[in-house]
LUMKEVO-613860 format. One record per residue (C-alpha): residue in three letters; y, x, z. Coordinates in pm, whole numbers, plus 50000, padded with zeros to 5 digits. Example, Ala and Ser with C-alpha at 12.3 -4.5 7.8 and 13.67 -1.06 7.14 Angstrom:
2
Ala495505123050780/Ser498945136750714/
END
This chain:
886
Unk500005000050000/Unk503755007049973/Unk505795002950268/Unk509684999450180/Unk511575003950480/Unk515704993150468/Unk518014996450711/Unk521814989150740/Unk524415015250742/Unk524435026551094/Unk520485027951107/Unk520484996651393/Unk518384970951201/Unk515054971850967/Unk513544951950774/Unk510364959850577/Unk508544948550278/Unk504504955950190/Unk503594959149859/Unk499924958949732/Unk498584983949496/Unk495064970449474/Unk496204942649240/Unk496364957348859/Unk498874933748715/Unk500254911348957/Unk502734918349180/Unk502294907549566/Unk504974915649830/Unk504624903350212/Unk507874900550374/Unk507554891650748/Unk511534881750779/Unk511724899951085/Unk514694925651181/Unk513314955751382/Unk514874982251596/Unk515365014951546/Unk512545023051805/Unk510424992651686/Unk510225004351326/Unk509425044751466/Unk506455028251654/Unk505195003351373/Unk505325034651129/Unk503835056351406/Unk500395032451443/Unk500645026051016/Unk500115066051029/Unk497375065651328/Unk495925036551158/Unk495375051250787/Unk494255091850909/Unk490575100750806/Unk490085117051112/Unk491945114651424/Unk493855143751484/Unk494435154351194/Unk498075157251116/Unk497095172550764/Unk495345141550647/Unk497925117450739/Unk497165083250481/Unk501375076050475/Unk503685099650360/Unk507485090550224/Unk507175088949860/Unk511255086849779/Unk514395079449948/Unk516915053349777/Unk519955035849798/Unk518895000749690/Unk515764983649464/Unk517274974349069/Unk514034953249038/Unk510344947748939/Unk509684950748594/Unk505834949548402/Unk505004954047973/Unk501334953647911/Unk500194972148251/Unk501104968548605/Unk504484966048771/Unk507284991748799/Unk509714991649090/Unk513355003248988/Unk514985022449285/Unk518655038149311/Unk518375074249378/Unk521715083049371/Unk525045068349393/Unk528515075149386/Unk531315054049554/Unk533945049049251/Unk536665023149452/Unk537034999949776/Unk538354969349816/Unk539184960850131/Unk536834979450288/Unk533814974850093/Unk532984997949882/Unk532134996949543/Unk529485023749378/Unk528525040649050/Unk524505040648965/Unk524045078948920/Unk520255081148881/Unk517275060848909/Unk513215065848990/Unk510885042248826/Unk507275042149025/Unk504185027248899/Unk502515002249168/Unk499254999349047/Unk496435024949198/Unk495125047848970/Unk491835033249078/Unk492504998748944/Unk494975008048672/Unk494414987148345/Unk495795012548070/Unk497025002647756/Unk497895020847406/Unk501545007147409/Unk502575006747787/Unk503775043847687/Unk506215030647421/Unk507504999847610/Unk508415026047916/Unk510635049947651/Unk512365021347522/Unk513335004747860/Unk514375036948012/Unk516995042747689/Unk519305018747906/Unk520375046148100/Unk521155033448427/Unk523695065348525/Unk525635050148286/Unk528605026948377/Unk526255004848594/Unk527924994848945/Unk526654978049323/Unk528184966949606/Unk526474958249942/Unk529584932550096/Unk531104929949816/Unk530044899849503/Unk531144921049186/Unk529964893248972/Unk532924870149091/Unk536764877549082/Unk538364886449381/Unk540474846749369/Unk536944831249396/Unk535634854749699/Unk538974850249880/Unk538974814249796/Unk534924807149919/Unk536514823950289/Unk539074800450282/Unk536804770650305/Unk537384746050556/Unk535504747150845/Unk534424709450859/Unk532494726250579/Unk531184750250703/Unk529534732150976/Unk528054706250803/Unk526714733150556/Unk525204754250855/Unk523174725150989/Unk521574716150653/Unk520824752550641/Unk518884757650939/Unk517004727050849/Unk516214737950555/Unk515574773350639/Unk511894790050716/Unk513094819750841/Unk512334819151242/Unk514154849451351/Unk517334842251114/Unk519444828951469/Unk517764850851692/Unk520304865951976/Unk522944842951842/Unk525174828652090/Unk525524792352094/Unk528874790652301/Unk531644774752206/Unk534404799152054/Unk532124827352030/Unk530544821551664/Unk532454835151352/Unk531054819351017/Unk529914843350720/Unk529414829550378/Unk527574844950086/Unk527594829549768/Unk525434830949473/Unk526134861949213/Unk527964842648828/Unk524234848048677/Unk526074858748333/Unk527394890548477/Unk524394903348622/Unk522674930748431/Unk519234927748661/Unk518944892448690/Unk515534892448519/Unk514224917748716/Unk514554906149030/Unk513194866148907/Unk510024882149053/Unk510834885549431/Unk513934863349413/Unk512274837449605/Unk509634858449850/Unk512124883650016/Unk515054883450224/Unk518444881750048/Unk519654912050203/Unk517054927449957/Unk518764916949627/Unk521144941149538/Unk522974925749175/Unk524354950748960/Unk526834944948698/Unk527614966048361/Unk531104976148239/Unk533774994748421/Unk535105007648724/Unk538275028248790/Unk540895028449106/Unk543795049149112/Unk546695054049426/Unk550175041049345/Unk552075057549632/Unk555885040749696/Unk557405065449928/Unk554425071950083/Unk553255033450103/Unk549595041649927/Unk548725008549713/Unk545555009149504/Unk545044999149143/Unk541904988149071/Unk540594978748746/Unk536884960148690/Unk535534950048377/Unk532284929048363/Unk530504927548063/Unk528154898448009/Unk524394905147988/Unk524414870047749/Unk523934878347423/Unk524424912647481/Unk524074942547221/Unk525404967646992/Unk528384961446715/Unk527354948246409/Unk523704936846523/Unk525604911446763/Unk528564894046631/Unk529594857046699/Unk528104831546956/Unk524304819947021/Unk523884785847040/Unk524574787147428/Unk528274794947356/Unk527874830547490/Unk529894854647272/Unk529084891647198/Unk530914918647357/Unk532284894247636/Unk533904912947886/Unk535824898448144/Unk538914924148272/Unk540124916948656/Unk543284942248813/Unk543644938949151/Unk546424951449362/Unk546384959249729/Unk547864975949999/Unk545875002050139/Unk547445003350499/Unk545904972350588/Unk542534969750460/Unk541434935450611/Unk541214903850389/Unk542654883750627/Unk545624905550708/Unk545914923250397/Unk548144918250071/Unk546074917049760/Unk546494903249400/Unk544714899749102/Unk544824887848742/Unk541754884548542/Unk541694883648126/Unk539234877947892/Unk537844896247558/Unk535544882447326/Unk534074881946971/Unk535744852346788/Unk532904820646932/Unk531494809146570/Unk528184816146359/Unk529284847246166/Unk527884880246131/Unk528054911345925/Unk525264930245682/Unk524684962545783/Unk522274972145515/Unk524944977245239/Unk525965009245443/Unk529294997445381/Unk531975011345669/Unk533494971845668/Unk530914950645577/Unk531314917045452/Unk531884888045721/Unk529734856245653/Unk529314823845835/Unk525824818345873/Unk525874779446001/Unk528304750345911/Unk529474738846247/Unk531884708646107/Unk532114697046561/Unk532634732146686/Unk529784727646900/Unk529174763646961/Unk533124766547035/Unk532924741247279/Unk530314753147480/Unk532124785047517/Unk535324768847637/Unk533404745347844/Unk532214775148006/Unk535874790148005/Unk537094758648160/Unk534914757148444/Unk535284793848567/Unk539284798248505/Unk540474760848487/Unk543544755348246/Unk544874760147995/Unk542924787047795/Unk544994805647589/Unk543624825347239/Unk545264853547162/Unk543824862146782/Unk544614890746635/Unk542514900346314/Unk544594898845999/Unk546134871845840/Unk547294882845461/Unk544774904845266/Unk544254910644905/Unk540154907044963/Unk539474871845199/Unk538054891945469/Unk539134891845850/Unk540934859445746/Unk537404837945747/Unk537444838846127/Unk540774831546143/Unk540694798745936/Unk537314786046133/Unk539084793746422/Unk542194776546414/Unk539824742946233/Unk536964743446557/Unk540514746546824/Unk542254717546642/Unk539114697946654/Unk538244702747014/Unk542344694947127/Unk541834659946966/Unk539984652047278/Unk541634672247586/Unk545044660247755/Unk548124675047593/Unk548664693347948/Unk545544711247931/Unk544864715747560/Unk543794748347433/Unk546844769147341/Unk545954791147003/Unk548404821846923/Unk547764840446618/Unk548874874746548/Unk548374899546280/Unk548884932946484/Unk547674951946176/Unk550324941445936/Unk553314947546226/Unk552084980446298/Unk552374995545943/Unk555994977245930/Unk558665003846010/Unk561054973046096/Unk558824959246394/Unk558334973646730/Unk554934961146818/Unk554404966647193/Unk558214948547217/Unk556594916047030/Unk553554923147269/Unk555374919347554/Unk557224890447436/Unk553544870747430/Unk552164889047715/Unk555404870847942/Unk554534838147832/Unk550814843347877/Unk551304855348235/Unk554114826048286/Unk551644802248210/Unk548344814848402/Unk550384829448703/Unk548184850548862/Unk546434853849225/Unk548034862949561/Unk546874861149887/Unk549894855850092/Unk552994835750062/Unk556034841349895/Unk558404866050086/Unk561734857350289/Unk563774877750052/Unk562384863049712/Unk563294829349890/Unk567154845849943/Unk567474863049632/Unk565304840649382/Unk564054854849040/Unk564654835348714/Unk561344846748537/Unk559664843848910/Unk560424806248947/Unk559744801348593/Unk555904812648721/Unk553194790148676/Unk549774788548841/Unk548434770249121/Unk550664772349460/Unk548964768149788/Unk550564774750175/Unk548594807550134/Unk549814819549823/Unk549004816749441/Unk546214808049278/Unk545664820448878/Unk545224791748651/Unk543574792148340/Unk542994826748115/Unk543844849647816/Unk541294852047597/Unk542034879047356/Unk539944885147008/Unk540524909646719/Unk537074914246457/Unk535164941046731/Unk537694937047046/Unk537704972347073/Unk541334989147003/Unk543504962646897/Unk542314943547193/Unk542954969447466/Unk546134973947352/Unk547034941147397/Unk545264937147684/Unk547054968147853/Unk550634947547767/Unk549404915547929/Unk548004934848221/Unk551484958448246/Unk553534925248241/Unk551424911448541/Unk551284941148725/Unk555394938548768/Unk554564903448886/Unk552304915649151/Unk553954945149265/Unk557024917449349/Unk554904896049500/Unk553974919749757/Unk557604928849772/Unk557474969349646/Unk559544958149353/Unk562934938549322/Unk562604921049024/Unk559094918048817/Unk560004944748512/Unk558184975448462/Unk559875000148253/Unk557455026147993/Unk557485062748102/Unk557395056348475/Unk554965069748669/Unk553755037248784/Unk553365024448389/Unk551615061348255/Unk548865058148594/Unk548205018048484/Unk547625030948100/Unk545545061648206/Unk543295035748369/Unk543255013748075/Unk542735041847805/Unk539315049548037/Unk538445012648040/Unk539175011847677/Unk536515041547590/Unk534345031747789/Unk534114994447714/Unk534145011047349/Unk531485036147388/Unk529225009847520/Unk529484983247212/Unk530775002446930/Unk529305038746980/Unk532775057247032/Unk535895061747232/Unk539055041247109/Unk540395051546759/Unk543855035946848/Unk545425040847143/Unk548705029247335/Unk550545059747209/Unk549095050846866/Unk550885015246888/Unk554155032447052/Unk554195061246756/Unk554915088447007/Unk551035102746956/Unk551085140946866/Unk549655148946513/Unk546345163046636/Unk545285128346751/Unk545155118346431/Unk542165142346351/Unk540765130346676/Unk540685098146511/Unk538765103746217/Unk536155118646453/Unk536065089946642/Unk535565067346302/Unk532685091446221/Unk531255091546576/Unk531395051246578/Unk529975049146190/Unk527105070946262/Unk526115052546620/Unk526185019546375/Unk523835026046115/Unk521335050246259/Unk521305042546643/Unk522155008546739/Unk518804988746644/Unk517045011846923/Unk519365007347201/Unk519674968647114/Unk515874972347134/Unk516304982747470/Unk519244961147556/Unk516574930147505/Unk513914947947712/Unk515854953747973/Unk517694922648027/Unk514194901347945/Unk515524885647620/Unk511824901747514/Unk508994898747717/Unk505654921947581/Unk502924900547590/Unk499484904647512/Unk498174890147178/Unk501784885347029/Unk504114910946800/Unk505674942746974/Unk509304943847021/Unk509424972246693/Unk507624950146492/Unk510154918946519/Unk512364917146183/Unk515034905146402/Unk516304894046754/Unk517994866946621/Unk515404842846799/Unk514884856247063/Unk519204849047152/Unk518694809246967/Unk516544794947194/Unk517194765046962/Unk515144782946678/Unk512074779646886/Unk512114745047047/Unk514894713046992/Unk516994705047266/Unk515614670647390/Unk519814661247516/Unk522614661447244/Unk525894672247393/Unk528914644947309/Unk530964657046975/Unk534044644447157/Unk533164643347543/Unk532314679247492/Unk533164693447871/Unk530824691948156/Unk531504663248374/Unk533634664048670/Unk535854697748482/Unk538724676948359/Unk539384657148715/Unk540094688948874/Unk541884708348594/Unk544454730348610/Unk542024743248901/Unk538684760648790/Unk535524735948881/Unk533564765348988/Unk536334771249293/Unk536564736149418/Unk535004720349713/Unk532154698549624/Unk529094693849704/Unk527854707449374/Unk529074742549446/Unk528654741049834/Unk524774742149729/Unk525944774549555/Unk526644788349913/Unk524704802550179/Unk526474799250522/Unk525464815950856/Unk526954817551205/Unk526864852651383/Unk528104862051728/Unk532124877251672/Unk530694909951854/Unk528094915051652/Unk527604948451451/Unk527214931851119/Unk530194916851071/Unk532354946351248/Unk534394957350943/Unk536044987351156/Unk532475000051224/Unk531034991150864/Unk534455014250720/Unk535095040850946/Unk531545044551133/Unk532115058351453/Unk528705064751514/Unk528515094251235/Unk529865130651250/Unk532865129450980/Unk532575150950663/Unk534885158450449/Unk532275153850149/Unk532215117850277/Unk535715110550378/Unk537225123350032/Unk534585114049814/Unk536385090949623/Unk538615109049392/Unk541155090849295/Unk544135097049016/Unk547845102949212/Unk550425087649097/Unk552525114549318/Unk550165145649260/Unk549175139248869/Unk552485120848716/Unk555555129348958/Unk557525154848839/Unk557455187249068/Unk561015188549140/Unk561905153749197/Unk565425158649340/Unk566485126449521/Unk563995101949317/Unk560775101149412/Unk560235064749316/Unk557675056349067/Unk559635031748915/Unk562045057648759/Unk561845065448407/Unk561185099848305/Unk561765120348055/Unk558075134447848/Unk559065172847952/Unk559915164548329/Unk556705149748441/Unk553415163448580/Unk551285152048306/Unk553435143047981/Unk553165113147787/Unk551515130947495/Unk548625140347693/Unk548035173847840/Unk545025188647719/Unk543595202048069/Unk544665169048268/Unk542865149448055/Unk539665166348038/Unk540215161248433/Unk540275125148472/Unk537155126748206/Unk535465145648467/Unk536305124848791/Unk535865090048606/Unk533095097448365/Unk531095126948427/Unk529485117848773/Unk525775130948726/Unk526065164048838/Unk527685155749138/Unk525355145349388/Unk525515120749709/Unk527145139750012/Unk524445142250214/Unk525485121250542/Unk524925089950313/Unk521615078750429/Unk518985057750277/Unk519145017950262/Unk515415018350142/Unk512795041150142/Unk509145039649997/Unk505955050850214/Unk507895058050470/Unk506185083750769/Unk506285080251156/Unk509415105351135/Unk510925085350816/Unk513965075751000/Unk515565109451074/Unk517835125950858/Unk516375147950618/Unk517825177350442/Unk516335176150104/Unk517945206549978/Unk520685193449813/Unk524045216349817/Unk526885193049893/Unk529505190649625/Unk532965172349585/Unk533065155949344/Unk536425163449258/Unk537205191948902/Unk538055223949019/Unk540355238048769/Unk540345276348701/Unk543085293348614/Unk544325327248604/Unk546495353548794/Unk549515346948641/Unk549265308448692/Unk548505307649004/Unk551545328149093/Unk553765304748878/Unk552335276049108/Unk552725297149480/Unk557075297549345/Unk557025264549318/Unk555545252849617/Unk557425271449827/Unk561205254249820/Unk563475242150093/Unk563895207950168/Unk567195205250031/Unk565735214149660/Unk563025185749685/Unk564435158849868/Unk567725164949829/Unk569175161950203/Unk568435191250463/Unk566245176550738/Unk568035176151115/Unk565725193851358/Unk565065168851648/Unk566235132751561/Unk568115115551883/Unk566485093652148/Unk568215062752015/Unk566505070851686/Unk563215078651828/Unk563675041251987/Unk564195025451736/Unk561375037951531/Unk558785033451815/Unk560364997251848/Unk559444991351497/Unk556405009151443/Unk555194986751759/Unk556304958251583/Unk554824965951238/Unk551354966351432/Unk551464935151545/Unk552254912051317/Unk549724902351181/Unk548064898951501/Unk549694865051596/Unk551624842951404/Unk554024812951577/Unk551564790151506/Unk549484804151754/Unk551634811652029/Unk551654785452150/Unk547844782552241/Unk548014825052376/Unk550514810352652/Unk547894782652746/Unk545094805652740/Unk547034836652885/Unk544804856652633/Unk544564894752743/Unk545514926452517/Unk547874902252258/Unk551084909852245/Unk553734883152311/Unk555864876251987/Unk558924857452095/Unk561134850951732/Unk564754855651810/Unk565994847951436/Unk567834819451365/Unk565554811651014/Unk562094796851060/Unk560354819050789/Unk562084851350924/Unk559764875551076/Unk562244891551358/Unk560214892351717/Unk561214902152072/Unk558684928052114/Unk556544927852480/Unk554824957152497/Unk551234958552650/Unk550334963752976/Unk547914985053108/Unk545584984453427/Unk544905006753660/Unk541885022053488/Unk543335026553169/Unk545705048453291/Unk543225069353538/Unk540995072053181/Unk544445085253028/Unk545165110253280/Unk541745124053268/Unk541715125552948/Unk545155148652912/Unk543765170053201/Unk540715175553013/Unk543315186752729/Unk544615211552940/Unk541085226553030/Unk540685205653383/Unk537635190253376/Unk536905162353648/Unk533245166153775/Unk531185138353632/Unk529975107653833/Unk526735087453873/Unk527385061253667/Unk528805088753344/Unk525215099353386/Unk523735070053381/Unk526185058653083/Unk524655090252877/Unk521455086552996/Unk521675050252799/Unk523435059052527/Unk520745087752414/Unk517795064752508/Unk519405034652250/Unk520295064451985/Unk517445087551959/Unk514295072752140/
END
């Protein structure tokens, strides 16, 4: 058997699945639901190992041994053989939001289940493993443990948010339904003591191993299921006088009629497009990491192939092929189940931004264009005028090659009344000041207000013929526009305008560019032929070379290597399942039925040619159905009450674990771009803001790309196999485990940051000591006072006291801390004549007698004057290594 041990972070709780080996093609996991000690897992390892030696005694002959260490199970996977189990080997965290972090898939182990004793072979199981392990799985794949990836940040925030009526009706239907007997155990049942989690079901379309976990979905725990997603994941540090707010830019790609360029073009007949990718940019401030307390934003767009029955031949070896329809679709059915889908996750209105060409001497690009605008027109006739589908074509090809017409300016002219129309999300309220000083583009904002903020309404859906370069372009505007918008609402900004060639603007399209090529890479076989400098006409002449390499690069991945990795694309994701008896995967002429189910059997319901939504979409439009409370998506939730003490829902712990010895391989191993250290200019001189235009020679990495820089965010974004895990990350899982399986094992692996080191020569580096080495006057402009006064140093501790604790009570709840005379809160007594002001008479804490004993003992022990320790500090250690290590 195969014993897979997992335990949380700080090694506290176990579970632990058995897997048979004696059955040769079926797959049969035990899991007893139970959460084990520390100490209880040692022992039930310890008699596993007593129980399975040949001869007692003998150490050498032990029957369990740890076969592999991992960070998390992918899934279960079988061809013609036995089962495979898909574990995470390595990892590598790439961002955090608000304290969860987010990781990078950096390698993977596949083991075979099966003994050799009862292992069934076959002449093709060879083959089948080749061609699924072409999806490489280092490759742009991401995890989270707390953290739903599959779901935009509005619809996580928004599930907390629920009310608690709710949640407590939900609760007690789950623990009737529920067979899990030690799910409650410990769990307080006093009033006021119980905090409710929620965890909701992953958006099945951006999953990338939903398939492969169908096996054990319903047997195991669901702390077991770990969902990955495919795309892209960057975060970058926007610091505002030293105020550090994160960027953070996630694109999902759909694993629905997923593939390669010209073998997947158009819609199924599910209304899933190819190369969907759904684009989210959230915004936060980094000194306050909690949900709850914290700032964050987001705004989510959409890019997609154009949704109709078209395609392109391939075997002309033509670089453009010709675009054909292949089905009359006179009701835009296909159109409408995509938008029906659209509707449901973003609400209204969904706007189309086209932008293939409209005038050509050959009718090519135009095709999709005229079926487009015919299946939108149709589908209006039906929706209310308020939420009809809003269509805006554009040809950026022909504006580019004008000399007359800016394009980024017309851009930006769509891209304001795109984000005017959607709004965008925000998790706190409008501030005091925007209330005093109002905004005429920020009350011209639409979206969704509610007391806690703004909800983002509806979606940009943005298409060109492959939605590679012309879309990220435009994309990159839309996002730019909304990123002034959220940097206001969070107040860093005084009115929502970003200006080009600030440092704020070059760190946002950095990010992009590596979306774009990656998002490219993955679909089309190359990095992004145009860029954002292309559009702008400030790129240097060797880029255009770089181009043409790129056309190459993308040309050759098209006709000689997609069919494989589409192949494996349709292994992977179980589009093809190998089966005994029946074709192989190479010898299929084409996929095409394997993505139209309706090929293979007739649907026995016809959808409505007019009523063509889902029911219940339109009574709650402009809001998305999917983020409404109903009982059709409370069944999407699972809810659970813990104890407000308890370990697993201690963020402070989870984040800055106590417990551990720090590292700085673990505290800096996320290595972030700088919007300070990679963009501001070394001598800033009074204006260190990043919202001050610079000039291309006066900044730390110019506009027309420095050669060295870039090959350094390459490295720290893309290249992150040969960087392995710092070694204090421990194991979530681990196979086979021995009696000793739980200590921490040094497997030889030299520690690395994963940060470039750049090398540079003698005369550099003394180039770079001269400039660091200036007085204060020459970088900041003013020469700094020696001691500030005590009036000063009052007033700062006054508000730094203040700044603590404001988000610890608002004046809704004052009230009840006066009845209740809570301890350790301090008293906020507003002495501002406005009601939304947030000026406080500040309190400050007081402390008992043994706090400030502790304190003195702990300055004397400072100093070198130790107090002789007590009984009960004995007895206190004594416990605390007993709980740790035995």
């Amino acid at each position: 058997r195969y014993f897979l041990v997992g335990s949380n972070p700080a090694e506290t709780k176990y579970r632990v699945l058995k897997i048979d080996r004696t059955e040769p093609k079926d797959l049969v996991i035990i899991d007893d639901k139970h959460v084990y000690t520390q100490q209880e897992v040692r022992e039930l390892l310890g008699r596993l190992d007593m129980g399975n030696r040949t001869k007692i005694g003998q150490k050498g002959s032990s029957g369990l041994s740890r076969a592999v260490s991992a960070f998390g199970v992918v899934g279960f996977v079988r061809f013609l053989e036995g089962y495979y189990i898909v574990l995470i080997t390595k990892r590598r965290k790439m961002a955090d939001i608000g304290g969860h972090a987010i990781y990078k898939i950096e390698d993977t182990n596949m083991i075979y289940i099966p003994n050799d004793s009862v292992r069934v072979t076959h002449p093709d199981e060879a083959r089948y493993l080749r061609i699924f392990q072409n999806v490489d799985l280092s490759s742009n794949f991401y995890f989270s443990y707390s953290y739903d990836l599959s779901h935009s940040l509005q619809y996580n925030l928004t599930v907390l948010r629920m009310p608690l009526e709710t949640l407590r009706t939900e609760i007690t239907q789950t623990r009737q339904e529920s067979f899990d007997i030690f799910e409650d155990e410990g769990l307080s049942t006093q009033g006021g003591s119980g905090v409710f989690g929620v965890c909701s079901k992953p958006y099945e379309k951006y999953v990338w191993n939903g398939k492969l976990l169908e096996a054990v979905k319903n047997t195991v725990h669901r702390d077991w299921l770990l969902y990955i997603i495919h795309g892209f994941c960057g975060q970058s540090k926007l610091l505002i006088y030293g105020r550090p707010i994160y960027v953070t830019l996630i694109a999902r790609r759909s694993s629905k009629f997923a593939g390669t360029r010209f073998l997947k073009r158009g819609a199924n007949c599910e209304g899933d497009v190819a190369n969907e990718v759904e684009t989210e940019q959230i915004l936060y401030d980094a000194s306050v990491m909690s949900f709850s307390a914290g700032s964050y934003s987001s705004y989510v767009q959409v890019r997609g192939s154009v949704p109709l029955y078209w395609s392109q031949d391939i075997s002309t070896m033509m670089p453009k092929p010709p675009i054909t329809l292949d089905q009359a679709d006179p009701f835009a059915h296909v159109a409408a189940l995509h938008f029906d889908q659209m509707l449901q996750r973003f609400g209204s209105p969904i706007i189309i931004l086209n932008l293939v060409k409209e005038r050509e001497k050959r009718k090519h690009e135009r095709i999709l264009s005229e079926e487009l605008v015919a299946a939108v027109t149709y589908l209006n006739q039906f929706l209310p005028p308020e939420h009809a589908i809003i269509y805006i074509p554009w040809d950026m090809a022909k504006y580019t090659k004008s000399k007359l017409c800016n394009v980024l300016d017309r851009l930006n002219v769509i891209a304001e009344s795109v984000v005017k129309k959607t709004g965008f999300f925000v998790n706190r309220p409008d501030s005091y000041c925007s209330i005093l000083r109002p905004d005429e583009k920020w009350n011209e904002l639409g979206g969704y207000v509610v007391s806690t903020g703004r909800l983002q309404t509806g979606v940009l859906r943005t298409n060109c013929v492959d939605c590679l370069d012309r879309t990220n372009t435009a994309q990159f505007m839309v996002g730019k526009c909304a990123l002034a918008y959220q940097l206001y609402s969070l107040g860093l900004i005084d009115k929502p305008n970003l200006q080009f060639d600030t440092d704020a603007v070059r760190l946002f399209e950095e990010l992009y560019e590596d979306h774009g090529d990656t998002l490219s890479l993955q679909y089309g076989g190359s990095q992004l032929v145009h860029r954002v400098k292309t559009y702008r006409k400030i790129a240097p002449w060797t880029q255009h070379s770089k181009d043409i390499m790129q056309t190459l690069s993308r040309y050759y991945s098209n006709a000689f290597s997609d069919a494989d990795r589409q192949d494996s694309i349709n292994l992977f994701l179980g589009v093809f399942k190998p089966t005994e008896g029946k074709p192989h995967l190479w010898e299929l002429p084409t996929d095409f039925y394997l993505h139209h189910k309706n090929t293979l059997s007739l649907s026995q319901t016809r959808r409505s040619y007019t009523y063509w939504w889902t029911t219940g979409v339109l009574k709650h439009l402009p809001l998305p159905f999917d983020e409404v409370t109903c009982a059709e998506n409370r069944h999407k939730l699972t809810v659970k009450k813990f104890h407000k003490y308890e370990e697993e829902i201690d963020i402070h712990n989870e984040f800055f674990r106590p417990y551990e010895l720090s590292s700085f391989d673990e505290t800096f191993c996320l290595a972030m771009t700088n919007s300070t250290r990679d963009f501001m200019p070394k001598n800033v001189g009074i204006d260190p803001s990043p919202f001050t235009v610079r000039k291309p020679e006066e900044t730390g990495k110019s506009v027309l790309g420095n050669k060295s820089n870039r090959e350094e965010t390459v490295l720290q974004r893309k290249t992150a196999a040969s960087a392995p895990p710092p070694p204090s990350e421990e194991a979530v899982s681990s196979s086979s485990e021995d009696d000793s399986g739980t200590d921490k094992e040094d497997e030889g692996a030299v520690s690395q940051r994963s940060t470039p080191v750049k090398v540079t020569d003698t005369g550099d580096n003394t180039k770079i000591t001269e400039n660091v080495v200036q007085s204060t006057k020459d970088v900041y402009g003013v020469n700094l006072s020696d001691v500030p006064s005590e009036d000063d140093l009052a007033i700062y501790a006054r508000f730094v006291q203040l700044g603590q604790s404001q988000h610890k009570q608002d004046k809704s709840s004052q009230q009840f801390c006066s009845k209740h005379h809570l301890d350790r809160v301090i008293n906020l007594i507003p002495i501002s004549s406005f009601s939304q002001d947030n000026i406080y008479e500040v309190q400050p804490p007081r402390a008992d007698r043994k706090s400030i004993e502790i304190f003195h003992a702990h300055i004397q022990a400072g100093r070198g004057n130790m107090q002789p320790l007590g009984k009960d500090d004995f007895l206190m250690y004594r416990e605390y290594i007993r709980n740790r290590y035995l």
